[in-house]
N, C-alpha and C positions, 0 to 999 in steps of 0.2 A: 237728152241723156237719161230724164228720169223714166221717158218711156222707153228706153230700150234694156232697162234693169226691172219693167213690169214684162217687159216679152220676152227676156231670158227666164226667169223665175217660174213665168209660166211655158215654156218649154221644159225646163228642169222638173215640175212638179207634173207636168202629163207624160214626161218619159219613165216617170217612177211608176204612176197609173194604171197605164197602158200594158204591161205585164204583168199585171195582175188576173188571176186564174177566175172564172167565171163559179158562184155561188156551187153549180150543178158540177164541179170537181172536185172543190171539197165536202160535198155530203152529197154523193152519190144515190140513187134511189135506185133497187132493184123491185124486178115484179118475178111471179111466177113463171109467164110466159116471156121474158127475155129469151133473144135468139141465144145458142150456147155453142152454134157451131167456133171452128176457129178462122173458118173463113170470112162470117162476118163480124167476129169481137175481133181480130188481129190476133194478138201472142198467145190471147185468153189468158193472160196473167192480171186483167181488168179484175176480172170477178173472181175473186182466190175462195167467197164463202159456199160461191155455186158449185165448187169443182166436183164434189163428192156426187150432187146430182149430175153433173159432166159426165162422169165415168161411170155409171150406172144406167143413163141412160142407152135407151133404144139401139140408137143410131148413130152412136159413136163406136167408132172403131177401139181395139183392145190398145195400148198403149205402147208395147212391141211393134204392133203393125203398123202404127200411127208413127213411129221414130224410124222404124224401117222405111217407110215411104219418104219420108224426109231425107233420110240418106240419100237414097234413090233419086228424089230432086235434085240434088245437090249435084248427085253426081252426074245428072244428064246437063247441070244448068256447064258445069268445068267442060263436059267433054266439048260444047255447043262451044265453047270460049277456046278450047284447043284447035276445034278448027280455022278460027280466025287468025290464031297464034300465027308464027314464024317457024321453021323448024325444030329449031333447037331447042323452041321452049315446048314445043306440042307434046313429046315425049314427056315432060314433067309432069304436066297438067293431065294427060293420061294416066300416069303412074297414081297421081293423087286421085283420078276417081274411080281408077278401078280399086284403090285401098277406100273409096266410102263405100263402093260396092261389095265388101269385104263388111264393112261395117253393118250394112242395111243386112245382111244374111247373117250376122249374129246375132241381130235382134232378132227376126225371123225365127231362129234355132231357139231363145230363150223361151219362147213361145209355146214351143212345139213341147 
């Protein structure tokens, strides 16, 4: 009985453990040469101090054209899903991307 109240206790105390975030998350370390695309950080909302160099940079697109293209994903990923749809729903999911296609060309226009 007493060892099966030392192997609960240590089940309980390595389930608390075990979630715990690794050193290198909470004190993050930047370099100069970190990548900055958003293809290889993800959201790019990782490095909120690098953004000013983000958007300055080279080879980053303008910010307009970078939300417009996202539109435009968005809206070929719905259309790609309408075609699998059933009828009645394929009309909706049309309607929704040609309104993000609608979208992607006002950011376009802000631009301009």
């Amino acid at each position: 009985m007493m060892v099966n109240r030392y192997a609960l206790a240590f089940v309980v105390f390595a389930a608390f453990v075990n979630p715990v975030p690794s050193r290198a998350e909470f004190h993050p370390i930047r370099w100069r040469h970190d990548p900055m695309s958003d293809d290889i950080m993800g959201s790019s909302l990782e490095a909120r101090e690098c953004e000013p160099l983000r958007r300055t940079a080279a080879c980053e697109e303008p910010l307009e054209r970078k939300v417009a293209r996202q539109w435009r994903d968005l809206a070929e990923r719905v259309r790609r899903l309408a075609a699998l749809c059933a009828d009645e729903e394929r009309q909706r999911w049309l309607t929704l991307a040609d309104e993000y296609e609608l979208r992607a060309q006002r950011w376009e226009q802000r631009q301009g």
